[in-house]
N, CA and C atoms as a LAMMPS dump frame, in Angstrom:
ITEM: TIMESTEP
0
ITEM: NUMBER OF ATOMS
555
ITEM: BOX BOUNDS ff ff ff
-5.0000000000000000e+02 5.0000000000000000e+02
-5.0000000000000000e+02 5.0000000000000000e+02
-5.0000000000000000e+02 5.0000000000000000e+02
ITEM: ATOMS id mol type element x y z
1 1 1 N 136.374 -359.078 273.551
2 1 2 C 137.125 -359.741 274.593
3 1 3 C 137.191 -361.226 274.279
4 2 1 N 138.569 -361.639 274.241
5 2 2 C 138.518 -363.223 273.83
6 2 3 C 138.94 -364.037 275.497
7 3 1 N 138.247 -365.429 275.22
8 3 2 C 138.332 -366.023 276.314
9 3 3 C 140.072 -366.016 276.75
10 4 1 N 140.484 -366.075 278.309
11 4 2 C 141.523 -366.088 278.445
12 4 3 C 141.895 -367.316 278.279
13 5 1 N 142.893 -368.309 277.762
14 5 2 C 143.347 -369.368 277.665
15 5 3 C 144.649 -370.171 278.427
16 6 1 N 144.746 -370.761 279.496
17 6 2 C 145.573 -371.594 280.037
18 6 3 C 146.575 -372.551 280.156
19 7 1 N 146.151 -372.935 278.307
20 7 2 C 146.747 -374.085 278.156
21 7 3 C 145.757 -374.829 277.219
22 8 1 N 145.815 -376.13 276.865
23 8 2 C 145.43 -376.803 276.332
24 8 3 C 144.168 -376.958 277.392
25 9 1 N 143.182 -376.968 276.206
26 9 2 C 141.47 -377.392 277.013
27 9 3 C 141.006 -376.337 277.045
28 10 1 N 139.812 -375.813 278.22
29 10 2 C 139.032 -374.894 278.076
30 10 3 C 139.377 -374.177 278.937
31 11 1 N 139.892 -372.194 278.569
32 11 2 C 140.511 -371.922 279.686
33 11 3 C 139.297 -371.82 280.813
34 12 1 N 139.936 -371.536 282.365
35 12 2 C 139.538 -371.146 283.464
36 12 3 C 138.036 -370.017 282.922
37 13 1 N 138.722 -369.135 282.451
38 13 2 C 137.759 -367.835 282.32
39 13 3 C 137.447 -367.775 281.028
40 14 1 N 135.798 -367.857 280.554
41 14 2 C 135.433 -367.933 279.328
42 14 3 C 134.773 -366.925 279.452
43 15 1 N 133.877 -366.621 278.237
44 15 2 C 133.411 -365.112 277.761
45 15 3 C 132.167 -365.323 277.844
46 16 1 N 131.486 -365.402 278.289
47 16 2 C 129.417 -365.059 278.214
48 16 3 C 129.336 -363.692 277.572
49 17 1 N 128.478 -363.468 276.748
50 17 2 C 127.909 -362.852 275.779
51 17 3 C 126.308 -363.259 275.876
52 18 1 N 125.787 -361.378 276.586
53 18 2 C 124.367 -361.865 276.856
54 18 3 C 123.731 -360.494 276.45
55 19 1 N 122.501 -361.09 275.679
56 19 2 C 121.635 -359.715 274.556
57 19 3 C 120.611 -359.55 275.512
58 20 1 N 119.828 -358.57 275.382
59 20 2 C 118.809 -358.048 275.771
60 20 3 C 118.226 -356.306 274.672
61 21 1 N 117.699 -356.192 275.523
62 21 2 C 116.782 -354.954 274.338
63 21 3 C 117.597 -353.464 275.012
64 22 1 N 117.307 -352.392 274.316
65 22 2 C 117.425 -351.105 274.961
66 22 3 C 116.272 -350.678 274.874
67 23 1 N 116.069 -349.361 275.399
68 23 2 C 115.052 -348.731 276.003
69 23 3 C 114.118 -348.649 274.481
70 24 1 N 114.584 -348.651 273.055
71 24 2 C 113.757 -348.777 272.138
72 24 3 C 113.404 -350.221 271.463
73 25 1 N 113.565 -350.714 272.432
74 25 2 C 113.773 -352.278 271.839
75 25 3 C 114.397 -352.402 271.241
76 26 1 N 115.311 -352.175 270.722
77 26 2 C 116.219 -352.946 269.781
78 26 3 C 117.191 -354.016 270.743
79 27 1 N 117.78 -354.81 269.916
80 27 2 C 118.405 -355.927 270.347
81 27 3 C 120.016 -354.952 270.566
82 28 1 N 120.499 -355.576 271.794
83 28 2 C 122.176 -355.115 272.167
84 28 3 C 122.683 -355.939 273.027
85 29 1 N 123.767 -355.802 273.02
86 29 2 C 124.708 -356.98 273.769
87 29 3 C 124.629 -355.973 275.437
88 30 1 N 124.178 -356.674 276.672
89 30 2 C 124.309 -356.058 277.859
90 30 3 C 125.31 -356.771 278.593
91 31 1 N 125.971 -357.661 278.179
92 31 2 C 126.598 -358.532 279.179
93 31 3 C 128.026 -359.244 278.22
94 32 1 N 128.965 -358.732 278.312
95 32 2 C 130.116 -359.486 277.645
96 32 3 C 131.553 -359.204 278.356
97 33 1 N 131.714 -360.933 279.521
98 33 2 C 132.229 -360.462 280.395
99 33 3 C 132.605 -362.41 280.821
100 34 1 N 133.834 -362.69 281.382
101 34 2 C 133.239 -363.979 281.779
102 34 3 C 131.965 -363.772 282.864
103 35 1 N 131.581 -365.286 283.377
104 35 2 C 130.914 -365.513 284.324
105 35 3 C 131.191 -364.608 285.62
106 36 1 N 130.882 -364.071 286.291
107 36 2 C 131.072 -363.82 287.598
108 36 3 C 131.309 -365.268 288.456
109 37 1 N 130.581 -366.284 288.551
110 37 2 C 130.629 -367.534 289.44
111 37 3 C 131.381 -368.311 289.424
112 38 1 N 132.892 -368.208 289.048
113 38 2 C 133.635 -368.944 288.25
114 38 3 C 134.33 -369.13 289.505
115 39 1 N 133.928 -370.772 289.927
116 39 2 C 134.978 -371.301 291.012
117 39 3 C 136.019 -371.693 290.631
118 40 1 N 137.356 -371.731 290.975
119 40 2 C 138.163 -372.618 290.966
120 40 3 C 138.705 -373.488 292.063
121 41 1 N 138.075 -374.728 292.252
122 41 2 C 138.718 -375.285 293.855
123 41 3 C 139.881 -375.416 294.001
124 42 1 N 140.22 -375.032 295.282
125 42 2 C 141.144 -375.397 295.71
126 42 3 C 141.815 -376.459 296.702
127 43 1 N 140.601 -377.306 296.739
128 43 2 C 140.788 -378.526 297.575
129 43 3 C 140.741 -379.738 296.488
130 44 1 N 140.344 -379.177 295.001
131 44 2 C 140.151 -380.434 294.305
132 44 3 C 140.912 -379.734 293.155
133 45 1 N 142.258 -379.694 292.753
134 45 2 C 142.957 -379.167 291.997
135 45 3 C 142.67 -379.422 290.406
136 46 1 N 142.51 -378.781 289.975
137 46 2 C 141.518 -378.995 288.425
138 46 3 C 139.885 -379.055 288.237
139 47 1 N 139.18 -378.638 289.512
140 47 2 C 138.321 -378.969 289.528
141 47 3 C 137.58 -377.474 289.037
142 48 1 N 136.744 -376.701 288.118
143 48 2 C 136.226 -375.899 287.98
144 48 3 C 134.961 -375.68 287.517
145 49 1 N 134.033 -374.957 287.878
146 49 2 C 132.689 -374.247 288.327
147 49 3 C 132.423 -372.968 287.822
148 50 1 N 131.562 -373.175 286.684
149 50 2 C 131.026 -371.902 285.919
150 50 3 C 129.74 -372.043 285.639
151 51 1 N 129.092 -371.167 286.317
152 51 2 C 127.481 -370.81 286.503
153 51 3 C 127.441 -369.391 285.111
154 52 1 N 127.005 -370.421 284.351
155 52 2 C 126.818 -369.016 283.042
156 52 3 C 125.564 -368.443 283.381
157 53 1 N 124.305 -369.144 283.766
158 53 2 C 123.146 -368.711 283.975
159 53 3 C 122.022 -369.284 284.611
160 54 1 N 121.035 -368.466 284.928
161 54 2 C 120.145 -369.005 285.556
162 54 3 C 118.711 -368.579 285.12
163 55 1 N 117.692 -369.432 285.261
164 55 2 C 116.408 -368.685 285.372
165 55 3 C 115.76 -369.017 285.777
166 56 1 N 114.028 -367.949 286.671
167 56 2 C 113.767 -368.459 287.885
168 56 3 C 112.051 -368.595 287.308
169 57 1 N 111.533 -369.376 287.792
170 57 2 C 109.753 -369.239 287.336
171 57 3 C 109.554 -367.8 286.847
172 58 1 N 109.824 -366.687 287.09
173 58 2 C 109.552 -365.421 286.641
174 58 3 C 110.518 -364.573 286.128
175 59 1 N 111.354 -365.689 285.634
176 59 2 C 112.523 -364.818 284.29
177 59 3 C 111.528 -364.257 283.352
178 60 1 N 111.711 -363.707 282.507
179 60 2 C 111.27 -362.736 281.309
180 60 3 C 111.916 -362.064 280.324
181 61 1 N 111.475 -361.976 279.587
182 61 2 C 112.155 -361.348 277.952
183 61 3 C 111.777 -360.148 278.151
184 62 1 N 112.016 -359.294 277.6
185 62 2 C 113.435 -358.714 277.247
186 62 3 C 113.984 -358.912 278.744
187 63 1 N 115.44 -359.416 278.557
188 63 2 C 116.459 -359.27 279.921
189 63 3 C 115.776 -358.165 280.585
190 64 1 N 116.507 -357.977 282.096
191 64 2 C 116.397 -356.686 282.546
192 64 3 C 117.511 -356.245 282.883
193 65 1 N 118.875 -356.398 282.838
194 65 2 C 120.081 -356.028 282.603
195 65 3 C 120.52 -356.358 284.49
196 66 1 N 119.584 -357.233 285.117
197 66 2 C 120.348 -357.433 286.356
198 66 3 C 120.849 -359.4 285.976
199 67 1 N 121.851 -359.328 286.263
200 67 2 C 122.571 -361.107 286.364
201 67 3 C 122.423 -361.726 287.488
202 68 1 N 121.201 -362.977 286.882
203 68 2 C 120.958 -363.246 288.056
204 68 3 C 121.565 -364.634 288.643
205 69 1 N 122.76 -364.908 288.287
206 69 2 C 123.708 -365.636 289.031
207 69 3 C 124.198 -365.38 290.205
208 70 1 N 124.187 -363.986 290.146
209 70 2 C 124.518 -363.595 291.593
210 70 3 C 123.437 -363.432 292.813
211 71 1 N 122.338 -364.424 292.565
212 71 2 C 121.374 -364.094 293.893
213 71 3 C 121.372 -365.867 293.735
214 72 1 N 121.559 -366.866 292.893
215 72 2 C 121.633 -368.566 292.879
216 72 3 C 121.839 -368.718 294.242
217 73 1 N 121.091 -369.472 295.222
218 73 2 C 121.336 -370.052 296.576
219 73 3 C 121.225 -371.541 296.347
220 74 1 N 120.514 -372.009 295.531
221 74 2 C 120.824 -373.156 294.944
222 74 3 C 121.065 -373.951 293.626
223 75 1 N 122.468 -374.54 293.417
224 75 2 C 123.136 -374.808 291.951
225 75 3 C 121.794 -375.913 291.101
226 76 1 N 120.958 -376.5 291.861
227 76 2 C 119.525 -377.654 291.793
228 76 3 C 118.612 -376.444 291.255
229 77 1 N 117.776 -376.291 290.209
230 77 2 C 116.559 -375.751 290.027
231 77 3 C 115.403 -376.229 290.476
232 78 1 N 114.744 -375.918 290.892
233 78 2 C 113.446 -376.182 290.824
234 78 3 C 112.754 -376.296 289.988
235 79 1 N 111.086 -376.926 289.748
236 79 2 C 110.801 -376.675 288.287
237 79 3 C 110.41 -375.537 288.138
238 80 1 N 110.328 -375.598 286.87
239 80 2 C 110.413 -374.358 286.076
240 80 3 C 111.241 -373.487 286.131
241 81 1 N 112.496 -374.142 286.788
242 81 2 C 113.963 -373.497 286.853
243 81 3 C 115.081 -373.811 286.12
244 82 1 N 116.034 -373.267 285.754
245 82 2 C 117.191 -373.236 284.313
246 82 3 C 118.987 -372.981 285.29
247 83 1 N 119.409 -373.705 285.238
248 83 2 C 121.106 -373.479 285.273
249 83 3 C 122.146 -374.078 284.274
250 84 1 N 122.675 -373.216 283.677
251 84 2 C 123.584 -373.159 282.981
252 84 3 C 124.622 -373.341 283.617
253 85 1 N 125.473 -374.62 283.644
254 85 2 C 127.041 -374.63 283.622
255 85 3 C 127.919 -375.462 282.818
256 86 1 N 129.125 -374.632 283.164
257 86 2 C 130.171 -375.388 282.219
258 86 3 C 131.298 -375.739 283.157
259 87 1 N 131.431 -377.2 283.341
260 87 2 C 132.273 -377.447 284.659
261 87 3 C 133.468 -378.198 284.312
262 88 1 N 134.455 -378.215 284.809
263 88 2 C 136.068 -379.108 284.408
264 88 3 C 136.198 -379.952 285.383
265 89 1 N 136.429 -381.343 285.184
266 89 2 C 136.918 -382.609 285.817
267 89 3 C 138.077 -382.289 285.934
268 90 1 N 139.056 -382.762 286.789
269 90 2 C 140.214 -383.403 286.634
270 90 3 C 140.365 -384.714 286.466
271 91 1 N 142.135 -385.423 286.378
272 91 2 C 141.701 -386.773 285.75
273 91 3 C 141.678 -387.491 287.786
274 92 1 N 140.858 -388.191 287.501
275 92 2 C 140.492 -389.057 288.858
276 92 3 C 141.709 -389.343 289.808
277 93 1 N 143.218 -389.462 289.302
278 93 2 C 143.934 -389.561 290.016
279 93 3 C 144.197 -388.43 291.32
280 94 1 N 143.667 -387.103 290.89
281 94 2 C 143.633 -385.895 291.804
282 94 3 C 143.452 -386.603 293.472
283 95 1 N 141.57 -387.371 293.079
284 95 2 C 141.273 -387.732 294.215
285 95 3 C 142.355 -389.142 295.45
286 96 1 N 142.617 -389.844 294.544
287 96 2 C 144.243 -390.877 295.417
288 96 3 C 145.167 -390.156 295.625
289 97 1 N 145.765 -389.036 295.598
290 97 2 C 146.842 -388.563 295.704
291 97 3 C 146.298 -388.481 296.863
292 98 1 N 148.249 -388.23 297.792
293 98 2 C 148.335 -388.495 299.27
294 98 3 C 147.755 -387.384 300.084
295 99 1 N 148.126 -386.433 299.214
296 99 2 C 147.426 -384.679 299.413
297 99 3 C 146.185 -384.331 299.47
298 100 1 N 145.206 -385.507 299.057
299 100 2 C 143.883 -385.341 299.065
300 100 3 C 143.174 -385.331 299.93
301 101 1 N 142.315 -384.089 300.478
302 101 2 C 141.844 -384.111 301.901
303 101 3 C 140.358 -384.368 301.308
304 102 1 N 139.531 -385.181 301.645
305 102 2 C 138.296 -385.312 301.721
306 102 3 C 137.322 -384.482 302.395
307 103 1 N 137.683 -384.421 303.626
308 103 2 C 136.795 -383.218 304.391
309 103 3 C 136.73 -382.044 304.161
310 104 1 N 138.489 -381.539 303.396
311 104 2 C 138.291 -380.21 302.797
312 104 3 C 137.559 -379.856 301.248
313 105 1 N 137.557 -381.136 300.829
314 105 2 C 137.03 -381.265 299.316
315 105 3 C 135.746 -380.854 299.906
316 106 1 N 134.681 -381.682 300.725
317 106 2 C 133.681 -381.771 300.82
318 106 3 C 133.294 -379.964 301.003
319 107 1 N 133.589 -380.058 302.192
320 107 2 C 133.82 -378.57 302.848
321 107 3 C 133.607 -377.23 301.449
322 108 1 N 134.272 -377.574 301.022
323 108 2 C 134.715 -376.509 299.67
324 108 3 C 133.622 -376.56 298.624
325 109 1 N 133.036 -377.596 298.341
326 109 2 C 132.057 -378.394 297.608
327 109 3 C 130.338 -377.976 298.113
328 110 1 N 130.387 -377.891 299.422
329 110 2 C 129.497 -377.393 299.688
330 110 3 C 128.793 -375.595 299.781
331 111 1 N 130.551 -375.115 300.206
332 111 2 C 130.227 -373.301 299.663
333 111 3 C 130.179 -373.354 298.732
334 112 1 N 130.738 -374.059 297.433
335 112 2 C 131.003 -372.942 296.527
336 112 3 C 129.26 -374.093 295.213
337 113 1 N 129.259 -374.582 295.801
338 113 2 C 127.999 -375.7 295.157
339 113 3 C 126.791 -375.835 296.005
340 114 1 N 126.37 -374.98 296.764
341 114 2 C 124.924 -374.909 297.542
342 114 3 C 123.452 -375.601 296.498
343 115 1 N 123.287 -376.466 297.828
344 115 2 C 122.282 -377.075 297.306
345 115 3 C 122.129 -378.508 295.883
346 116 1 N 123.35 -378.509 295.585
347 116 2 C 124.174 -379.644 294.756
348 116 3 C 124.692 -380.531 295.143
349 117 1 N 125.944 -380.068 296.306
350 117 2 C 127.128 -380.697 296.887
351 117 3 C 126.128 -381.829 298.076
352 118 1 N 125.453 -381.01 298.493
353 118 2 C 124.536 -382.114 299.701
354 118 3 C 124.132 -383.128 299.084
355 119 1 N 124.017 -383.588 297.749
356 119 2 C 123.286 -384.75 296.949
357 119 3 C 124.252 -386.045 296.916
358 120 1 N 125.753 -385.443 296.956
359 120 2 C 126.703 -386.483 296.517
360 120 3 C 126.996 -387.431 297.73
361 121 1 N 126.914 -388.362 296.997
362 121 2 C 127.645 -389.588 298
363 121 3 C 129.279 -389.964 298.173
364 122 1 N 129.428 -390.901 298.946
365 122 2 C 130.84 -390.458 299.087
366 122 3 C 131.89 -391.495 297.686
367 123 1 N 131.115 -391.659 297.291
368 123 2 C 131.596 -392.238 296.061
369 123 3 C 131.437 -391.147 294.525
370 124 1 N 130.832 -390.334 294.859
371 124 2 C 130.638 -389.23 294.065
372 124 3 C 129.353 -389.305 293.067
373 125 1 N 128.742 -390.669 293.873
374 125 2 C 127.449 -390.743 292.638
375 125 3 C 126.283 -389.646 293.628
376 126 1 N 125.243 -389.142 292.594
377 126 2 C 124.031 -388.357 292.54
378 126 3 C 123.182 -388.362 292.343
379 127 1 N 122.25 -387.946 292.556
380 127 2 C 120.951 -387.849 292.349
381 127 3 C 120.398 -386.473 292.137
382 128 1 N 119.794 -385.607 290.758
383 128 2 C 118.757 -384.285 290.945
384 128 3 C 117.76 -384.451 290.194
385 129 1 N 116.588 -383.965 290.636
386 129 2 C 115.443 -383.616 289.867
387 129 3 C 115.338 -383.184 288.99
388 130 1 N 116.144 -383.025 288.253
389 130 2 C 116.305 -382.451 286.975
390 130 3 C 116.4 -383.281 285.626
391 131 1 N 115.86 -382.345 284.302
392 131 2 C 117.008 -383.522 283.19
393 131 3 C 117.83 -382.158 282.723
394 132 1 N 118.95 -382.858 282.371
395 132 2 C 120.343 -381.72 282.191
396 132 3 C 120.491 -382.696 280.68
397 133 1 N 120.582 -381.272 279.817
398 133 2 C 121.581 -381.727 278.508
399 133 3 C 122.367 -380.954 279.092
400 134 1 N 123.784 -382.06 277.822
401 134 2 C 125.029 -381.558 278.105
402 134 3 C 125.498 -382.25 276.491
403 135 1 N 127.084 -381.27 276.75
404 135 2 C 128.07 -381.641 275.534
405 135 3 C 129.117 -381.275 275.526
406 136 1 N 130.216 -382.524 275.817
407 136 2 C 131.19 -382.565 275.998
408 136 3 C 132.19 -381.546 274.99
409 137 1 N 132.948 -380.764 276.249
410 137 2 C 133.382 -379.75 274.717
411 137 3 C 135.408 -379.969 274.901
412 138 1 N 135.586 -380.928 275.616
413 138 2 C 137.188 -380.763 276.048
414 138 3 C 137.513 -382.135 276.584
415 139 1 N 138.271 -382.934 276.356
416 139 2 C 138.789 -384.422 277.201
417 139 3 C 137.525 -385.71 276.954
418 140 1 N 137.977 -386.259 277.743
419 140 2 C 137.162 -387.581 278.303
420 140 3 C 136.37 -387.549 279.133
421 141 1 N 135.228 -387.973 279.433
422 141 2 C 134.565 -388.142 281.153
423 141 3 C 133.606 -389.617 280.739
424 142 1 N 133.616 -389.753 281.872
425 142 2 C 132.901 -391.437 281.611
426 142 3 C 131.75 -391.087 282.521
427 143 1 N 130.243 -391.155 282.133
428 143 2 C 129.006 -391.112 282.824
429 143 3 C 128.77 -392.522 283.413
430 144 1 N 129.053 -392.374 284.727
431 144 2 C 128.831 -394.045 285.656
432 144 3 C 127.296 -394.304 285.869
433 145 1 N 126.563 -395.095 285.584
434 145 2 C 125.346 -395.221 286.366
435 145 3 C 125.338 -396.056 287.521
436 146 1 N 124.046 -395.974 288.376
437 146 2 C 124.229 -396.801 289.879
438 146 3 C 124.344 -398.462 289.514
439 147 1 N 124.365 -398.59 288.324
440 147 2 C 124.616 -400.173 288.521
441 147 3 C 126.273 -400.208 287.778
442 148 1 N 126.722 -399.44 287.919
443 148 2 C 128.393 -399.911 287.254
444 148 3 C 128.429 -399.511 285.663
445 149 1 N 127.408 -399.56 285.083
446 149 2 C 128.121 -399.601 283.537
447 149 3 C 128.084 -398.278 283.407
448 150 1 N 129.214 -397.796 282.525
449 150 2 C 130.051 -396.785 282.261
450 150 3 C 129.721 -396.75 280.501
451 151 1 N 129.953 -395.294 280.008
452 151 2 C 130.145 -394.813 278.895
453 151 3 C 130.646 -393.588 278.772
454 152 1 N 131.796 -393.782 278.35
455 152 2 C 132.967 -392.475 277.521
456 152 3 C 132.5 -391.61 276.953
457 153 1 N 132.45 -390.225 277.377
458 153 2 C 131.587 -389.473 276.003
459 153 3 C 132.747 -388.57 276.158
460 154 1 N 133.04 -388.157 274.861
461 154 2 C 134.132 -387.432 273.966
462 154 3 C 133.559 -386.247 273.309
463 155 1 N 134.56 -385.361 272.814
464 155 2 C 134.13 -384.064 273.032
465 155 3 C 133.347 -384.084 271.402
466 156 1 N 131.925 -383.46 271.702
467 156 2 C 130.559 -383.124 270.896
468 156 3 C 129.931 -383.842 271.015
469 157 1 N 130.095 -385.128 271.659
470 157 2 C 128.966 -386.479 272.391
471 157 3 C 128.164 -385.559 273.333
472 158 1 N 126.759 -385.781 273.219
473 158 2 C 125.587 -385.32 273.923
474 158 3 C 125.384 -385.823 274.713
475 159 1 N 124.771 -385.575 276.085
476 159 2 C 123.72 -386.564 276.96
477 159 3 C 122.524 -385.765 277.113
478 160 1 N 121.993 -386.72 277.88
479 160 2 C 120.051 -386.201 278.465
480 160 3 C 120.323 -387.079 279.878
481 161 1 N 120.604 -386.1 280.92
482 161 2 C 120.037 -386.901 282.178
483 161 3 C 118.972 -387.051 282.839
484 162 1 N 118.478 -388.122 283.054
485 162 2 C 116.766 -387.726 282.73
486 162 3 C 116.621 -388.447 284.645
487 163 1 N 117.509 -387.545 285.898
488 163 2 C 117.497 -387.461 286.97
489 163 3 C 118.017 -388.654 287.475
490 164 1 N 118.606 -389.518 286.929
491 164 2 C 119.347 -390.793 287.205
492 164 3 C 120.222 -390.64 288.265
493 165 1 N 120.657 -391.934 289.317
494 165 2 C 121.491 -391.712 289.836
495 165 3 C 123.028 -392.109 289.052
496 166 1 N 124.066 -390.978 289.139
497 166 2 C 125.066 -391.663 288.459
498 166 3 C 126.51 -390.623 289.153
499 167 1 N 127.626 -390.733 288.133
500 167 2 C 128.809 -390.046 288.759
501 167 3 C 129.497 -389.823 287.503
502 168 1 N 130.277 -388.625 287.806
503 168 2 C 131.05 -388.722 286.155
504 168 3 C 132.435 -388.485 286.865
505 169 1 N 133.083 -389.473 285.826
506 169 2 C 134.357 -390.066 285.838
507 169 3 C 135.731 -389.932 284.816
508 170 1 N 136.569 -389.456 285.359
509 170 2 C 137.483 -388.781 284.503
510 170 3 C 138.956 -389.522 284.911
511 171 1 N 138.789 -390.679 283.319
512 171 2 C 140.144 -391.729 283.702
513 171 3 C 141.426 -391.056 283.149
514 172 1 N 141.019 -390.349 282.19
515 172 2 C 142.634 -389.83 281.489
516 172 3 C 143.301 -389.077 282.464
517 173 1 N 144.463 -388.595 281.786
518 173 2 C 145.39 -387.687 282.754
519 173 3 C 145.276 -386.322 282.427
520 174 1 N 143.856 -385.66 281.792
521 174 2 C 144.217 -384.368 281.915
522 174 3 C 142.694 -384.122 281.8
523 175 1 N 142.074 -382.483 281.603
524 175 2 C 140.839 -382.146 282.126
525 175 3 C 139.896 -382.425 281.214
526 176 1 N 138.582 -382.994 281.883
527 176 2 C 137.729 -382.62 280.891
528 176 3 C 136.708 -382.017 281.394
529 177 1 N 135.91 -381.249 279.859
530 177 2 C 134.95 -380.249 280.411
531 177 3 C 133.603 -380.464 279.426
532 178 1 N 133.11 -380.267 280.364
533 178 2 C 131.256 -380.053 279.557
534 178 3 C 130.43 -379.216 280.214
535 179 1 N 129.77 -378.628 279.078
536 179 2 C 128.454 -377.697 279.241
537 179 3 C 127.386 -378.337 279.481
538 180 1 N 126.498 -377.98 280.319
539 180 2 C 125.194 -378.224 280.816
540 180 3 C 123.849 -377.607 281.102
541 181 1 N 123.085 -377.931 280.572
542 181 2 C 121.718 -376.774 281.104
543 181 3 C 121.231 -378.388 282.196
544 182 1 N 120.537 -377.587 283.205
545 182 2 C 119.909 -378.49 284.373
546 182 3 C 118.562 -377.64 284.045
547 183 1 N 117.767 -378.486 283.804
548 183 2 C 115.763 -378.094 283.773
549 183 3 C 115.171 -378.684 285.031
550 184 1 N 114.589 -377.86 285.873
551 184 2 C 113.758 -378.299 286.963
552 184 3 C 112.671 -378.875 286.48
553 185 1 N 112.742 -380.651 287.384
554 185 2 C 111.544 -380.976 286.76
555 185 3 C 110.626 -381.367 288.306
């Protein structure tokens, strides 16, 4: 199954490919399928949400063939907790347009981002307990920190957020996307 593609950038629906053992141990693919968690907002047009994975203090090897994205009540780990996502900006102009409802953004932000969305300020900067690598795999996004200075990271530029408050910022006119693991610390 190849990822479905949209257009230029990363499509909507990508492919997770996830191994685990069979009943003789051997290694097999149990999971090749997109994400199940795959938001697409609709209050923030370009804005998209893919929970590839999770793991909880008592994950374990070999898989056990249940996905446990679908029990996540909160997108924040705890420590010794793991979330995998791969999320799409739009370019910042989304938010000035005349069409832009704030309360419904928020609103929307909070179902479909439990336990995340409550962190943001109304400027879009954050704060989590976490450190998250990431790597830009599509566009532009500019990582803001709370004192103003900004840096562009372009697609295969790395970060380490090591729980900072900051905001990411997307000046061009079209999407960008990056992968992320969030580590509960």
């Amino acid at each position: 199954m190849a990822s479905d593609n949209d257009g230029p950038g990363v499509p909507t629906q990508i492919r997770r490919v996830v191994t685990g053992n069979d009943t003789s141990g051997a290694a097999v693919i149990v999971l090749d399928a997109p994400p199940p968690r795959t938001d697409v907002f609709r209050s923030i047009p370009g804005l998209v949400s893919r929970m590839i994975w999770a793991t909880t203090r008592g994950s374990t090897v070999p898989f056990d063939g249940d996905d446990p994205t679908h029990t996540v009540t909160n997108f924040v780990p705890a420590p010794g907790e793991t979330r995998m996502l791969v999320l799409t900006f739009p370019p910042d102009s989304v938010f000035q347009s005349p069409d832009f409802d704030p309360q419904a953004a928020a609103a929307e932000n909070l179902a479909l981002s439990p336990g995340l969305a409550e962190r943001f300020e109304p400027d879009g900067k954050h704060r989590t307990p976490t450190i998250d690598y990431g790597i830009v795999l599509d566009g532009e996004i500019w990582l803001e920190l709370e004192n103003g200075v900004e840096t562009c990271l372009k697609p295969f530029d790395v970060f380490v957020q090591n729980g900072t408050r900051h905001a990411w910022r997307n000046k061009r006119d079209r999407q960008a996307t990056f992968a992320v693991v969030l580590v509960g610390a």
